[in-house]
C-alpha positions in Angstrom: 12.4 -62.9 196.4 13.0 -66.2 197.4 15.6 -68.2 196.7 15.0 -72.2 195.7 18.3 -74.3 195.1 18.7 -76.7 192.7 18.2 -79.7 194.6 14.6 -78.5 195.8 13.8 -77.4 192.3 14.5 -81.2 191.3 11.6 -82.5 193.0 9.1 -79.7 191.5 6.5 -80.4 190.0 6.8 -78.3 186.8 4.6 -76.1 184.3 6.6 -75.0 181.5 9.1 -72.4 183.6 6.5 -72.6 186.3 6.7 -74.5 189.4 2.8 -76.1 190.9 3.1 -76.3 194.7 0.2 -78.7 196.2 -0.3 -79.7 199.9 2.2 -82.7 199.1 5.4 -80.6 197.9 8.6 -80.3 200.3 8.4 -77.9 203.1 10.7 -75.3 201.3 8.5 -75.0 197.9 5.6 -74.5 200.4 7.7 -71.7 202.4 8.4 -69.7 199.4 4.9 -69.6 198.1 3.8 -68.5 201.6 6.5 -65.7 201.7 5.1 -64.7 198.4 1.8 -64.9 200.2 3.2 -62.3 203.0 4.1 -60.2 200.3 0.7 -60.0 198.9 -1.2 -59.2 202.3 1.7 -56.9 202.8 0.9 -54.9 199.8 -3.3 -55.6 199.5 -3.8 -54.9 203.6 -5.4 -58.2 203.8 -5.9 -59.1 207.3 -4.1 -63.0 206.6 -1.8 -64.0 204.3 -3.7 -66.5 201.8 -1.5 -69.7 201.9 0.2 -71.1 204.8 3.1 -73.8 204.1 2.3 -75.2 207.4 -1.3 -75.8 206.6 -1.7 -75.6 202.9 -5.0 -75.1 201.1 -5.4 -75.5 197.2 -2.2 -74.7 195.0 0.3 -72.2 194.5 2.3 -71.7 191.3 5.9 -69.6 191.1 6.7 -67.7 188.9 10.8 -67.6 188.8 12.5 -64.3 187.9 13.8 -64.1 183.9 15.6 -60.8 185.0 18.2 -62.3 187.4 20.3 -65.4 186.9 21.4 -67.0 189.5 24.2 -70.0 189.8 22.5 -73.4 191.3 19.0 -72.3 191.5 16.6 -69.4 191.0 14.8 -66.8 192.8 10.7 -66.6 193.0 9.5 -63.5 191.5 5.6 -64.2 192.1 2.9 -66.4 192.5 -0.2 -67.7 191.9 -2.6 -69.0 194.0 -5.2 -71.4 192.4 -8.5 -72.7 193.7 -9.3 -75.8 191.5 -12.9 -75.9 192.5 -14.4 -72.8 192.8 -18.2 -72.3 192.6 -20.1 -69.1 191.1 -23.6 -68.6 191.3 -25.4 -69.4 187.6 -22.8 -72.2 187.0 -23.4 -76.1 187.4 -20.2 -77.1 188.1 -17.2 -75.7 190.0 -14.2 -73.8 187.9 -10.9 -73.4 188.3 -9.9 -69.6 190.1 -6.3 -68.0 190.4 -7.7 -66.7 193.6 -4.3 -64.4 194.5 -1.0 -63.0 192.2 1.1 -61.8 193.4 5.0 -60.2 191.3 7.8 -58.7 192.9 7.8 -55.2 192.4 11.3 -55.8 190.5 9.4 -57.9 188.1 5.8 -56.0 187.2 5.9 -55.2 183.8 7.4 -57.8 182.2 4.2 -59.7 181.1 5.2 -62.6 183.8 2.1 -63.8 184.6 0.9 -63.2 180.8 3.7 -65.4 179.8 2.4 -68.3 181.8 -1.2 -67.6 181.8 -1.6 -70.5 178.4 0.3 -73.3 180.7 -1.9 -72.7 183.4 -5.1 -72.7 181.4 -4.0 -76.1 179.7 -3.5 -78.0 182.8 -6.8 -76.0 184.7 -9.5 -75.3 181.9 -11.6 -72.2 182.0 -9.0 -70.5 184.9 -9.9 -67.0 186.0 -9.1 -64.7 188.0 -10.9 -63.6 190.9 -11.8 -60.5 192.0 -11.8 -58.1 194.0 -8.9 -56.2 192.3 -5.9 -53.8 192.3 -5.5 -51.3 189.4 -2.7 -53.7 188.2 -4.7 -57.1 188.7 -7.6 -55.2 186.6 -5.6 -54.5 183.6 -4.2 -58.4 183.4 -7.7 -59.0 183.5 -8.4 -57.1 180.8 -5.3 -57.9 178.8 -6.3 -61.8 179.2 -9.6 -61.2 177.7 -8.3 -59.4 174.9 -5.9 -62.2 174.1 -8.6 -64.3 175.0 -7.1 -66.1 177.3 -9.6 -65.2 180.2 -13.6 -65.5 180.3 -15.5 -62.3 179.7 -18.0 -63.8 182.9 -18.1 -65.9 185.5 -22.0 -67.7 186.0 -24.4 -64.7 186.3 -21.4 -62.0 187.1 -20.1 -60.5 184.2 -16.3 -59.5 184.6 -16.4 -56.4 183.9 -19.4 -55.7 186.9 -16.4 -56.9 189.7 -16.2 -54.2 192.5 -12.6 -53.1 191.8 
């Protein structure tokens, strides 16, 4: 997990305990979300890591830990990658798409990413989650569109028809 002082965490831009990293943050908030990036090719065996701090595409959110306290800053437990102008076949206009999560495995479980689904939804309307996914991305899917927090389809793709 990465570790953000303070000082960084200063000059966040925040989302209730979130923190949105664009192309314009400082270097360190983009570092962080791409070492949560390595983390999540690490795990998926994608063949690239889907952010880059050095050449930053769309927006990252981090997700700090709630398990571990630390003195003068916090530690990154996951993130989410968002694609605010996504386009799916069947609708007009582009949507917003988390595109990547990605939770320590010290943090799974713990409805992180639940717990700041709303905040993300408020500041990106109609946000979903884009496939294809793991057994553990399928059931937050599933759990978002029971709390109906999620859509149940995306254009002329119906959630539930996603290639897993």
């Amino acid at each position: 997990m990465p570790y953000l002082p303070d000082g960084q965490l200063a000059k966040a831009d925040r989302l209730g305990g979130s923190i949105v990293v664009d192309p314009s943050s400082p270097i360190a908030l983009r570092c962080a979300a791409a070492q949560m990036a390595v983390q999540f090719r690490r795990e998926t065996g994608y063949d690239f890591a889907p952010y880059d701090a050095r050449e930053p595409d769309g927006v990252v959110v981090l997700i700090p830990t709630r398990r571990f306290l630390i003195a003068y800053g916090s530690l990154i437990a996951g993130a989410i990658g968002i694609d605010p102008t996504a386009f799916y076949e069947g609708l007009p206009q582009p949507v917003p798409r988390a595109t990547w999560v990605y939770l320590h495995p010290y943090e799974r479980g713990r409805a992180a990413v639940t717990d700041v689904w709303p905040a993300l939804a408020e500041r990106w309307p109609g946000l979903s989650l884009a496939g294809p996914f793991t057994p553990a991305g399928r059931a937050l899917v599933d759990r978002l569109i029971e709390q109906g927090q999620h859509p149940t389809h995306l254009g002329e793709t119906p959630i539930r028809d996603i290639v897993t």
